[in-house]
DOKOLBA-42226 format. One record per atom (N, C-alpha, C): y, x, z. Coordinates in steps of 0.05 Angstrom, whole numbers, padded with zeros to 5 digits, always signed. Last residue first. Example, Ala and Ser with C-alpha at 12.3 -4.5 7.8 and 13.67 -1.06 7.14 Angstrom:
<nodes>
-00045+00257+00142 -00021+00273+00143 +00001+00258+00157 -00114+00264+00156 -00090+00246+00156 -00066+00264+00156 
</nodes>
This chain:
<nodes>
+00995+00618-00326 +01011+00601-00345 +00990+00574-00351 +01013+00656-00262 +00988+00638-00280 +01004+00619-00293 +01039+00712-00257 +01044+00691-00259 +01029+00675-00279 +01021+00769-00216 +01024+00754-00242 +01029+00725-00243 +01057+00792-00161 +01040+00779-00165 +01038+00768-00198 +01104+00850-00153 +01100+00819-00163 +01064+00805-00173 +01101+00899-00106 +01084+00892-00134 +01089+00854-00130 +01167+00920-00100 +01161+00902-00093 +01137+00896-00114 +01196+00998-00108 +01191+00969-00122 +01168+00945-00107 +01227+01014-00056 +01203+01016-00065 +01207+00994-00082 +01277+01041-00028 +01280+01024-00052 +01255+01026-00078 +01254+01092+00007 +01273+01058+00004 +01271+01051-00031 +01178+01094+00026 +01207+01110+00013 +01225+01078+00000 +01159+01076+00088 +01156+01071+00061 +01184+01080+00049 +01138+01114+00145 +01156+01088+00129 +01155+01085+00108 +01074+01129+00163 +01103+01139+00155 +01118+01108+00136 +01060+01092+00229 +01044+01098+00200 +01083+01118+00184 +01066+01100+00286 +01069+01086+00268 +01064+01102+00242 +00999+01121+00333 +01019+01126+00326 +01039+01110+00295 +00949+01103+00344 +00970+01108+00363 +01001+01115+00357 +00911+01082+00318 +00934+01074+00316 +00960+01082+00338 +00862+01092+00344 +00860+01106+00312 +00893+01098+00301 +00875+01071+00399 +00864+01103+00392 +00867+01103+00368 +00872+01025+00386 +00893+01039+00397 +00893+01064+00392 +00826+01017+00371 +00843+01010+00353 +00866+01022+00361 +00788+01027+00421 +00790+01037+00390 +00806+01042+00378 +00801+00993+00449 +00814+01020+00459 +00809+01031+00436 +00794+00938+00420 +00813+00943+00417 +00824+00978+00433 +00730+00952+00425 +00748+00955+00402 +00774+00953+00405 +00725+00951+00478 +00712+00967+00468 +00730+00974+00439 +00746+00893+00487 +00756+00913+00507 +00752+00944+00487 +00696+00875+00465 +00723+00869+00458 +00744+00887+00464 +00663+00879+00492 +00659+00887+00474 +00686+00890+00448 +00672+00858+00535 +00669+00876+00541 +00668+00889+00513 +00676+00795+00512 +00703+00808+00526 +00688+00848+00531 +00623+00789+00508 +00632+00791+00488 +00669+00803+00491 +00612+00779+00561 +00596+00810+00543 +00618+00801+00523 +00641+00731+00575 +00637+00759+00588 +00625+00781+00573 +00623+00696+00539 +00652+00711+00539 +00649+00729+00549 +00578+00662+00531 +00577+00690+00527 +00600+00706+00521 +00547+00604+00548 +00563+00625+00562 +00570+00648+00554 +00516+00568+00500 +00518+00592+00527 +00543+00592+00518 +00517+00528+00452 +00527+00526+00483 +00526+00542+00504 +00497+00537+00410 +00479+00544+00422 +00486+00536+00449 +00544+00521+00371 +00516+00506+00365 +00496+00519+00387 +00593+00517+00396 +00587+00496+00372 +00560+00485+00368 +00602+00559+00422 +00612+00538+00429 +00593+00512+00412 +00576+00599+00390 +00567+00593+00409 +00568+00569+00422 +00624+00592+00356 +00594+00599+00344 +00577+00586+00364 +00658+00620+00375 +00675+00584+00367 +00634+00582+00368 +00654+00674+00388 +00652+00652+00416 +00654+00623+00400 +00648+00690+00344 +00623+00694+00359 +00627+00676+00380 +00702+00687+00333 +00683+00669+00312 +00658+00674+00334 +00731+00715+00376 +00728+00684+00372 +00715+00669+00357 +00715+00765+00350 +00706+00754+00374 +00697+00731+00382 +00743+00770+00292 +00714+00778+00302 +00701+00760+00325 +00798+00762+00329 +00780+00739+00311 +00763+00752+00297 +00809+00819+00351 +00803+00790+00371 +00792+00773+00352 +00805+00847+00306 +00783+00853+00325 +00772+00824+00348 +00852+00831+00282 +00818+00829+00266 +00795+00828+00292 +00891+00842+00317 +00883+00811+00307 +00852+00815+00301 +00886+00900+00324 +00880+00884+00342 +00869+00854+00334 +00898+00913+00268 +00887+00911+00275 +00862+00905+00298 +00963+00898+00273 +00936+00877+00255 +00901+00890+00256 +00985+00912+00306 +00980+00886+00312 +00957+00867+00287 +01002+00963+00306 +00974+00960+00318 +00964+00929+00322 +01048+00965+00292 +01034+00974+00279 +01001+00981+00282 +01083+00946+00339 +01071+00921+00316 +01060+00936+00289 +01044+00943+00406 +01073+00952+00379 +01063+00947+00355 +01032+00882+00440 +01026+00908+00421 +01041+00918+00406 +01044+00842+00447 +01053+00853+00476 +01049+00885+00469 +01011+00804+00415 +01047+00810+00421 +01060+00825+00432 +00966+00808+00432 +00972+00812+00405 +01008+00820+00400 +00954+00799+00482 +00935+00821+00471 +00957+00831+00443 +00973+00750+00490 +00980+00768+00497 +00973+00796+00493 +00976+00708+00427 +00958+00721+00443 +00968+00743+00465 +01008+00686+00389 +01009+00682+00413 +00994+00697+00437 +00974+00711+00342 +01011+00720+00354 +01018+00718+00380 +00946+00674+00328 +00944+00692+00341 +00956+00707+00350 +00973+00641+00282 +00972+00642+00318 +00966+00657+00333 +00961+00703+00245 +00977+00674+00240 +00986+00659+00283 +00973+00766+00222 +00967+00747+00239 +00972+00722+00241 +00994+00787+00183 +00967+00805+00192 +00953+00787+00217 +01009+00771+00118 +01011+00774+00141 +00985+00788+00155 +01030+00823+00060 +01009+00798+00073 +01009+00806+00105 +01083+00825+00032 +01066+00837+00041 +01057+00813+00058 +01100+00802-00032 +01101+00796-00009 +01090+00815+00010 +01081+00771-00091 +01076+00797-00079 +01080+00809-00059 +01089+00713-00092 +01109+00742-00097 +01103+00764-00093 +01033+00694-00081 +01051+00684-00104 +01077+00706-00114 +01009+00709-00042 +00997+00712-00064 +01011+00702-00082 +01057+00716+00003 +01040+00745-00011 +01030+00736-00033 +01059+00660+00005 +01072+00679-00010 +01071+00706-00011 +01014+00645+00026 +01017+00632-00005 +01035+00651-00016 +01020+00670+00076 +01002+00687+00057 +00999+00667+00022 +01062+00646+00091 +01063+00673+00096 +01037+00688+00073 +01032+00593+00102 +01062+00596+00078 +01063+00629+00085 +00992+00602+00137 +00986+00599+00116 +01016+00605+00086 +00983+00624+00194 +00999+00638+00169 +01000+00629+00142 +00951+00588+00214 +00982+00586+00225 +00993+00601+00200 +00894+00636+00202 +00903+00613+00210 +00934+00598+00231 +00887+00697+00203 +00905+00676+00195 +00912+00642+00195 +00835+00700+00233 +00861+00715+00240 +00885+00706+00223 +00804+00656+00205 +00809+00661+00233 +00834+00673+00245 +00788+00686+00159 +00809+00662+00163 +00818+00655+00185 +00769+00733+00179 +00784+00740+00159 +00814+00713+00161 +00717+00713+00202 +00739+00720+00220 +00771+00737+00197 +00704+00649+00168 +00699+00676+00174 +00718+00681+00188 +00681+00581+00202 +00698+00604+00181 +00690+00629+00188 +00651+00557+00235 +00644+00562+00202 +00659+00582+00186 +00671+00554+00281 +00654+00562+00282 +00638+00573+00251 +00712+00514+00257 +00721+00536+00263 +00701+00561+00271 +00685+00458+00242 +00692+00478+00236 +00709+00512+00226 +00667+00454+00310 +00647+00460+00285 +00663+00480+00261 +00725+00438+00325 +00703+00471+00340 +00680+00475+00321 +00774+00430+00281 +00748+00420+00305 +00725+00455+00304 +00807+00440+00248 +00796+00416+00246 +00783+00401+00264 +00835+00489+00252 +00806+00483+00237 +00797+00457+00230 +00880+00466+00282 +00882+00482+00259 +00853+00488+00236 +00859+00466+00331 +00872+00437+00313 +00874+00449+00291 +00824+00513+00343 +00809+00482+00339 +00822+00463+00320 +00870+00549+00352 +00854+00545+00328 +00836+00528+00332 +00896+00506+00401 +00923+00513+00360 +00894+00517+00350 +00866+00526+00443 +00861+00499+00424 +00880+00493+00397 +00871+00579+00443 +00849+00569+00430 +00841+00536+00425 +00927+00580+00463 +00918+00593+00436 +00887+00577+00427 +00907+00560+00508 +00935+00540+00488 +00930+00549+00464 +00876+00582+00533 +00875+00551+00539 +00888+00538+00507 +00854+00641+00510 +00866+00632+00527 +00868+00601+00531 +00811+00675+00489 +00841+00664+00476 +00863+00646+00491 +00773+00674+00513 +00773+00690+00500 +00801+00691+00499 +00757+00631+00546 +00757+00645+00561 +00767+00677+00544 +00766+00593+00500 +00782+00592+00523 +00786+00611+00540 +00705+00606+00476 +00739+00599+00461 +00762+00608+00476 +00675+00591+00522 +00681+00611+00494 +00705+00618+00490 +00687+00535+00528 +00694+00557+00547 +00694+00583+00535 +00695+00482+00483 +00696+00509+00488 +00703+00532+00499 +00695+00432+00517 +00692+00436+00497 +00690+00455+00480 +00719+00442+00570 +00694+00425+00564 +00681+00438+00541 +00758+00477+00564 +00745+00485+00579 +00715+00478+00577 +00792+00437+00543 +00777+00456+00519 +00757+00474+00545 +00800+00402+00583 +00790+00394+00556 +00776+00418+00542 +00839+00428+00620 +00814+00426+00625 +00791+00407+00601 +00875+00446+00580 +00863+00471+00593 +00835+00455+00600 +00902+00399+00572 +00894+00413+00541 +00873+00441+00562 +00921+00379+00630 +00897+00376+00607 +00885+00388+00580 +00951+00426+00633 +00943+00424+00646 +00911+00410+00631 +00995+00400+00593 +00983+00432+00585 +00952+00435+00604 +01010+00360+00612 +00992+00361+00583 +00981+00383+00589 +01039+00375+00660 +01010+00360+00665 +00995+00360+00642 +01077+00407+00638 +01054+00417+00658 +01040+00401+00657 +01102+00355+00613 +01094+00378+00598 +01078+00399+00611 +01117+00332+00647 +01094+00321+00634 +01088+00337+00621 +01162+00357+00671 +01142+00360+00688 +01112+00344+00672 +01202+00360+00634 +01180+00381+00628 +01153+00382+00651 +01210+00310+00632 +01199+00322+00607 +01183+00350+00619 +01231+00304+00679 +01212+00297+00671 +01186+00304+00658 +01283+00336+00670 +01266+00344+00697 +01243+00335+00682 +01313+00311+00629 +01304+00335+00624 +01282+00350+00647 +01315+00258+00654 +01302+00265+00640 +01288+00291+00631 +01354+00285+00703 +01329+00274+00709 +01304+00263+00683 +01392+00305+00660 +01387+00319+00676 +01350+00302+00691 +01407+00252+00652 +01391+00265+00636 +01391+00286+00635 +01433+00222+00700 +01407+00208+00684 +01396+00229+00666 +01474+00268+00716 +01445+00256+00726 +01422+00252+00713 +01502+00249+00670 +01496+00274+00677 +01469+00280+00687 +01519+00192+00688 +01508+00192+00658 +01488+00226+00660 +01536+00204+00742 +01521+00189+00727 +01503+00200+00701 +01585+00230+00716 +01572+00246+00742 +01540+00227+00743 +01615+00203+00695 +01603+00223+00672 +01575+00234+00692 +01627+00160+00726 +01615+00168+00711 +01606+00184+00691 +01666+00200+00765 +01633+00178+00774 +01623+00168+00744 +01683+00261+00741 +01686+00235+00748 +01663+00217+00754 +01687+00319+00752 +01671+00313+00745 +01676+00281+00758 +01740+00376+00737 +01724+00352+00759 +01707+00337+00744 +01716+00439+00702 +01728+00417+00700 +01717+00401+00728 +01707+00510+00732 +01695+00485+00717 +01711+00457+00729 +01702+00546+00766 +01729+00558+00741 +01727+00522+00728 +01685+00553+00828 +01685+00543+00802 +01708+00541+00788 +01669+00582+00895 +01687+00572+00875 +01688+00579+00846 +01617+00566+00932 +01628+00573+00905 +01652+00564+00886 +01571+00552+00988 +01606+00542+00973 +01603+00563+00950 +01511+00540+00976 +01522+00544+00991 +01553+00541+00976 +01471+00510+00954 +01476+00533+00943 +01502+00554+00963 +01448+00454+00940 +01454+00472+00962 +01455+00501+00954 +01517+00416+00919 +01494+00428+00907 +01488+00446+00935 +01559+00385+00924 +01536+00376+00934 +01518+00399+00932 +01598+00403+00895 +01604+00394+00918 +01573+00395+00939 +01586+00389+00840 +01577+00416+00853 +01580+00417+00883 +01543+00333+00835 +01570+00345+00840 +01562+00374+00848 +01480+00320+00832 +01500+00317+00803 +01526+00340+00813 +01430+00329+00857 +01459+00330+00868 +01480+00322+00853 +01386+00318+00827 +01382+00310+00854 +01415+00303+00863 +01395+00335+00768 +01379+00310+00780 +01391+00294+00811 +01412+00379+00783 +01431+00363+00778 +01426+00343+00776 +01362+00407+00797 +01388+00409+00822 +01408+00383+00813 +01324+00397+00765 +01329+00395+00786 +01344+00385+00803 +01348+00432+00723 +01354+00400+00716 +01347+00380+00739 +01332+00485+00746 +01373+00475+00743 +01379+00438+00736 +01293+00481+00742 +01310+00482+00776 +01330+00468+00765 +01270+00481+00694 +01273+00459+00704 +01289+00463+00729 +01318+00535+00676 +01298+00519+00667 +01301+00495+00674 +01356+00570+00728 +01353+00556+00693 +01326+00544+00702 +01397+00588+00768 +01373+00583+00762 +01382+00569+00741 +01455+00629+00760 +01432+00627+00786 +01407+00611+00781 +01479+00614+00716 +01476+00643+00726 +01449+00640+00746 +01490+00559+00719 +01465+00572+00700 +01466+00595+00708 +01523+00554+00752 +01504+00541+00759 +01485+00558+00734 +01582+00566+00723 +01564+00583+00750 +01534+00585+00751 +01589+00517+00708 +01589+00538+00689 +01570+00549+00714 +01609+00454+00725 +01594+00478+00742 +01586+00503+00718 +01639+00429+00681 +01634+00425+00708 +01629+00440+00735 +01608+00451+00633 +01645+00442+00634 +01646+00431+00660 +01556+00455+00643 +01580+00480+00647 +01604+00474+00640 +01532+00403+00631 +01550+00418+00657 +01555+00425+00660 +01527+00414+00573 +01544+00390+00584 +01548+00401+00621 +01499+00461+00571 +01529+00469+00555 +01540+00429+00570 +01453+00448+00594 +01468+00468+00612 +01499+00468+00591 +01441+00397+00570 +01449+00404+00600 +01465+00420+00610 +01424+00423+00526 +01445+00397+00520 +01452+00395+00546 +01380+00455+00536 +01402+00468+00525 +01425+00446+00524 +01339+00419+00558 +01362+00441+00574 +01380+00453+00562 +01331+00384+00506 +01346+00370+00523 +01365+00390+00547 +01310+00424+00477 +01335+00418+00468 +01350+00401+00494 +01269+00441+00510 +01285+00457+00502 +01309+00457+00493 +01237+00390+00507 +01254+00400+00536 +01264+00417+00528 +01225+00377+00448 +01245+00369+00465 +01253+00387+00487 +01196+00426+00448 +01218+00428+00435 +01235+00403+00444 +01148+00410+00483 +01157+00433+00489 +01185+00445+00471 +01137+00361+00467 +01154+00370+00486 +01159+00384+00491 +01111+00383+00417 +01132+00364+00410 +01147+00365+00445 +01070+00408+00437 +01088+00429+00416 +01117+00401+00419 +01033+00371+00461 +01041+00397+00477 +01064+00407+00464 +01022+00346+00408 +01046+00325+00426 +01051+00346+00460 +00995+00380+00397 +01013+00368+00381 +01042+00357+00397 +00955+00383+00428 +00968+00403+00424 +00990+00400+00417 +00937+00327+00438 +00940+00336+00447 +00965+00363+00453 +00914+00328+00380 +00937+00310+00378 +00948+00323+00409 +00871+00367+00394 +00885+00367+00374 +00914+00358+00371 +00836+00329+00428 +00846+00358+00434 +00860+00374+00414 +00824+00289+00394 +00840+00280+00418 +00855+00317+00426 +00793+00313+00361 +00811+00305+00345 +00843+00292+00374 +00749+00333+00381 +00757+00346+00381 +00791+00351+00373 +00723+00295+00411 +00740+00304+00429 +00754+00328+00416 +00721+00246+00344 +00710+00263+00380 +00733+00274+00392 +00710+00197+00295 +00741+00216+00317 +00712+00223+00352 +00659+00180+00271 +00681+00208+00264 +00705+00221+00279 +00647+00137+00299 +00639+00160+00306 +00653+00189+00294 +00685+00106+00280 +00688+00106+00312 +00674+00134+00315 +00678+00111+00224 +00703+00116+00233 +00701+00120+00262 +00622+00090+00228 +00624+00110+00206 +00654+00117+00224 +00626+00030+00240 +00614+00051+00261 +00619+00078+00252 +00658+00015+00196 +00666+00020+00225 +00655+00034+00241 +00622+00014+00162 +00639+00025+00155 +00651+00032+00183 +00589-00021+00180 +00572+00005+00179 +00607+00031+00173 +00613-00072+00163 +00610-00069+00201 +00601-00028+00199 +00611-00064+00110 +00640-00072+00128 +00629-00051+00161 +00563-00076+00104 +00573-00053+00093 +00605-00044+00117 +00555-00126+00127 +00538-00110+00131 +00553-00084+00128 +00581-00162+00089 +00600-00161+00111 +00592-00144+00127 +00557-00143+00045 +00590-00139+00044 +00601-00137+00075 +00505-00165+00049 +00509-00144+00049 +00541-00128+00048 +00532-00220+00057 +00521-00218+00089 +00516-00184+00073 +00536-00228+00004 +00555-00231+00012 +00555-00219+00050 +00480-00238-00014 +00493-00213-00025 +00527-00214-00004 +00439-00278+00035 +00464-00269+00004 +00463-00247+00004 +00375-00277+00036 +00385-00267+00043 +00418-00268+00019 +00316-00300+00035 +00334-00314+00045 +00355-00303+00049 +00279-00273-00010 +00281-00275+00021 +00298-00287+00038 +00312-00283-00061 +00283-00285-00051 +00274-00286-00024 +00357-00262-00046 +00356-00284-00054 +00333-00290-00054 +00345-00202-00050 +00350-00216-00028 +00355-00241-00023 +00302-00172-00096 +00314-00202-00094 +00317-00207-00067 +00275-00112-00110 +00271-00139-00091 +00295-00146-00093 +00245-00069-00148 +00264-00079-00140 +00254-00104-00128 +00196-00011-00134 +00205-00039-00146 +00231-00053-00126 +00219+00056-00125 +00211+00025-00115 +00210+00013-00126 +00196+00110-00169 +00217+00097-00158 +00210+00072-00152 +00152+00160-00148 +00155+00137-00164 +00176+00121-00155 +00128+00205-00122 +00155+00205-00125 +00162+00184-00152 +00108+00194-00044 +00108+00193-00080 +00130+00185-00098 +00083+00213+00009 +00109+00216-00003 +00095+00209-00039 +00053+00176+00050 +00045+00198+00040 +00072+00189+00018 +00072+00166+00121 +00074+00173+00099 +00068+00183+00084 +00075+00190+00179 +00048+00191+00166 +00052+00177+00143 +00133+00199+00195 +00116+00171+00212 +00088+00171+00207 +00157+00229+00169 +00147+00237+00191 +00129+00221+00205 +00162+00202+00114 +00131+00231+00114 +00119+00236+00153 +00204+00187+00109 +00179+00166+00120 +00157+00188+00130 +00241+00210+00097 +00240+00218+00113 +00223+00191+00134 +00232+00208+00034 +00217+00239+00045 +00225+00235+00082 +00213+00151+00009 +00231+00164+00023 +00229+00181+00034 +00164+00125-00010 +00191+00136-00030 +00201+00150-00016 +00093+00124+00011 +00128+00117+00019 +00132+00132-00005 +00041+00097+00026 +00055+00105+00014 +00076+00105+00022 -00020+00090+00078 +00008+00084+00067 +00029+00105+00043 -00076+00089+00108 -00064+00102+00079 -00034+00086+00073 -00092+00059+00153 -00097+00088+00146 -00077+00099+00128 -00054+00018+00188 -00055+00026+00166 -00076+00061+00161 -00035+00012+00243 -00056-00009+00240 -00066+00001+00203 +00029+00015+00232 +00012+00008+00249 -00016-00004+00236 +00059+00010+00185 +00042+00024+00187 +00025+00023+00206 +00095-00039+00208 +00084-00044+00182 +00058-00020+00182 +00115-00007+00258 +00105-00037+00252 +00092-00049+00235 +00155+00022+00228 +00126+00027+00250 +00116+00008+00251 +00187-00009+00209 +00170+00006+00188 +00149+00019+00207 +00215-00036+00252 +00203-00053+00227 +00183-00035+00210 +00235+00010+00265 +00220+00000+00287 +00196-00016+00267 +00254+00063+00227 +00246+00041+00245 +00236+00032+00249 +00264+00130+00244 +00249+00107+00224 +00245+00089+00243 +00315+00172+00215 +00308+00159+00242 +00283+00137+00225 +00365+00190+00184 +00338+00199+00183 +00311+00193+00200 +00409+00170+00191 +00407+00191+00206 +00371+00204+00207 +00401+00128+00152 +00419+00148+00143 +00417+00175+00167 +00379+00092+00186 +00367+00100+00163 +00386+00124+00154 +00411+00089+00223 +00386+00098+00230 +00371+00106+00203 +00453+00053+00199 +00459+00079+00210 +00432+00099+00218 +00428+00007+00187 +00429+00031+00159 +00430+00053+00171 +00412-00009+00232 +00392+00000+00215 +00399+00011+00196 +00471-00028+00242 +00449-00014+00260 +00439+00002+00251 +00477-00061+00203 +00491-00038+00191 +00477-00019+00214 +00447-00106+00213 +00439-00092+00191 +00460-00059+00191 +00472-00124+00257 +00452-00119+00268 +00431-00095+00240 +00523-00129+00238 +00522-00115+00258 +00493-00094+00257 +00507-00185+00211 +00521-00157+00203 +00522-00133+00217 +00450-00213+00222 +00471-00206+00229 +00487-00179+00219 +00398-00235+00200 +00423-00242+00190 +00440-00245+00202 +00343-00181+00221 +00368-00198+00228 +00388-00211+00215 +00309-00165+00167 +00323-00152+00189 +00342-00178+00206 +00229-00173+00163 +00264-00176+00145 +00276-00175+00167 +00173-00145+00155 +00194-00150+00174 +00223-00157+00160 +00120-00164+00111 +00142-00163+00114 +00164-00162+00141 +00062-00154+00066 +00073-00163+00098 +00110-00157+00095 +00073-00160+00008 +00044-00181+00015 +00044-00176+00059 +00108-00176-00056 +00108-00173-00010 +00083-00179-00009 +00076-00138-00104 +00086-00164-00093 +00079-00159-00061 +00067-00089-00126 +00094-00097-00133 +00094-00126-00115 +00015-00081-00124 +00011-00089-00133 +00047-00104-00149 +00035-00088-00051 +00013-00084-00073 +00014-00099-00099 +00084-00074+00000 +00076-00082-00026 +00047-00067-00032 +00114-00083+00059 +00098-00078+00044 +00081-00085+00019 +00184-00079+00069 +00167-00092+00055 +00134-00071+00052 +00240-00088+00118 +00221-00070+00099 +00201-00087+00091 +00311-00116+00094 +00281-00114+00106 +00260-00091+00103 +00359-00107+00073 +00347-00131+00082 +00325-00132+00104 +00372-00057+00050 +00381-00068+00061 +00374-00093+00078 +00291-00041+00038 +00327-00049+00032 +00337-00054+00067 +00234+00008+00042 +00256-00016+00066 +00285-00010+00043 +00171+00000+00032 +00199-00002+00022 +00215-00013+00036 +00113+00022+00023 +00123+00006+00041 +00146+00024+00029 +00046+00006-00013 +00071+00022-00007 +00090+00003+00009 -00024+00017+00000 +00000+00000+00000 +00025+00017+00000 
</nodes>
């Protein structure tokens, strides 16, 4: 006998005609279930059911073989869901429901730890603009006041105190305009915004740390919290960042930097995010590209691990790391000779 599962049902045939049959639920839901199972290579319940009790069964589908299948490579007879009681219209609304499950399962944790970053980068340029709109609106008031603390203190203090009068700082005399009840207000209010902002901006960051922690301690323990989730959002996700080479790796963020090496001839960047790295910035910048290579070497071995074996393996892999960058220091200790002035620039050819 051969056994054939549609959309509808599975069938066992002889001879081309049903002779047993499970037909699936006329629920949409309940059919797009079974496709998803069928598409994940899974065999169902309906097709155990049919073999049960069978010595010799046929199948079309190489991933019947596991159930005891014997595989042949003759194409099915066709079946009539109108024959079985079934519209074509219940396969639309079937398709529909499969479609959905298809989207719910495509966003993970990697796409949340992404937007994450995103909306890490978007406050971190608000609160920058909002302190800079602070300190030039209260220094026609209190100028002083930025000498002695910045950042959040300062949106702090004016949060809490608005008047200089008030501030604890002890007395100071100020070169800065009076400050009327309302401006002294309005001041406040966004001064206490600018407080806010950045206190959500610790708590994001905070989560972007214990997320990728989940999701790749690897990663994290290599590159740090912030840097290693930019290359997740920047890959796409920890799978495929685990896929690239460490070539793309160390550029990734660089991309307008290296369209225009390959379009003007340009000199090519040597790092993209990885910039951020303290390893990487903190280096004189004729040792910065070969440091990059060495750290994304690394991070592909840690995205790797993260992705498909799940150890632990920062620690050796940090020692080994350690190992190459005294290397690189060593064969770079010194800046390379400068280039004679008014080198011609090689132009890239131009594709017609």
């Amino acid at each position: 006998m051969l056994l054939v599962t549609t959309w509808f049902g599975s069938f066992l045939l002889e001879d081309g005609k049903a002779v047993r049959s499970r037909p699936f639920p006329k629920e949409p839901d309940a059919i797009a279930q079974r496709l998803a199972l069928v598409e994940e290579w899974k065999v169902l319940e309906e097709e155990r059911d049919l073999m049960s009790g069978l010595d010799e069964v046929f199948v079309t589908e190489p991933r019947l073989e596991r159930a005891g299948g014997n595989l042949v490579r003759e194409p099915p007879p066709f079946l009539n869901p109108e024959d079985f009681g079934y519209d074509r219209s219940l396969l639309h609304e079937a398709m529909l429901a499969l479609a959905r499950r298809r989207m719910r399962k495509a966003v993970g944790p990697d796409d949340y730890l992404a937007q994450a970053v995103a909306a890490y980068d978007d406050l971190a340029e608000i609160s920058n603009q909002l302190l800079e709109r602070l300190r030039e609106w209260y220094g026609l008031h209190f100028p002083e006041l930025a000498k002695i603390v910045d950042g959040e203190a300062f949106a702090e203090l004016v949060a809490e105190h608005g008047d200089r009068g008030s501030m604890p700082i002890g007395s100071m005399e100020s070169v800065g305009g009076p400050l009327g009840p309302e401006d002294r207000e309005a001041l406040m209010g966004a001064a206490a915004l600018a407080r806010d902002v950045s206190r959500q901006r610790r708590r994001l960051e905070a989560h972007i740390d214990a997320r990728i922690r989940e999701l790749a301690p690897n990663v994290r323990a290599l590159a740090g919290p912030l840097v290693g989730a930019r290359l997740i959002a920047l890959a796409g996700g920890i799978e495929p960042l685990a896929r690239l080479p460490a070539s793309t790796v160390q550029l990734l963020g660089a991309e307008r930097a290296l369209f225009r090496h390959l379009r003007e001839g340009t000199r090519p960047p040597k790092h993209g995010v990885l910039f951020q790295h303290p390893l990487i910035h903190r280096a004189p910048r004729w040792q910065r590209g070969a440091l990059a290579r060495a750290l994304a070497g690394k991070l592909c071995m840690a995205a790797r691990a993260d992705a498909y074996t799940k150890r632990y393996i920062a620690d050796s892999l940090k020692v080994v790391l350690d190992e190459s960058v005294a290397e690189a220091r060593k064969t770079h200790a010194t800046p390379p000779p400068p280039r004679p002035r008014g080198a011609a620039r090689r132009r890239a050819p131009r594709r017609r």
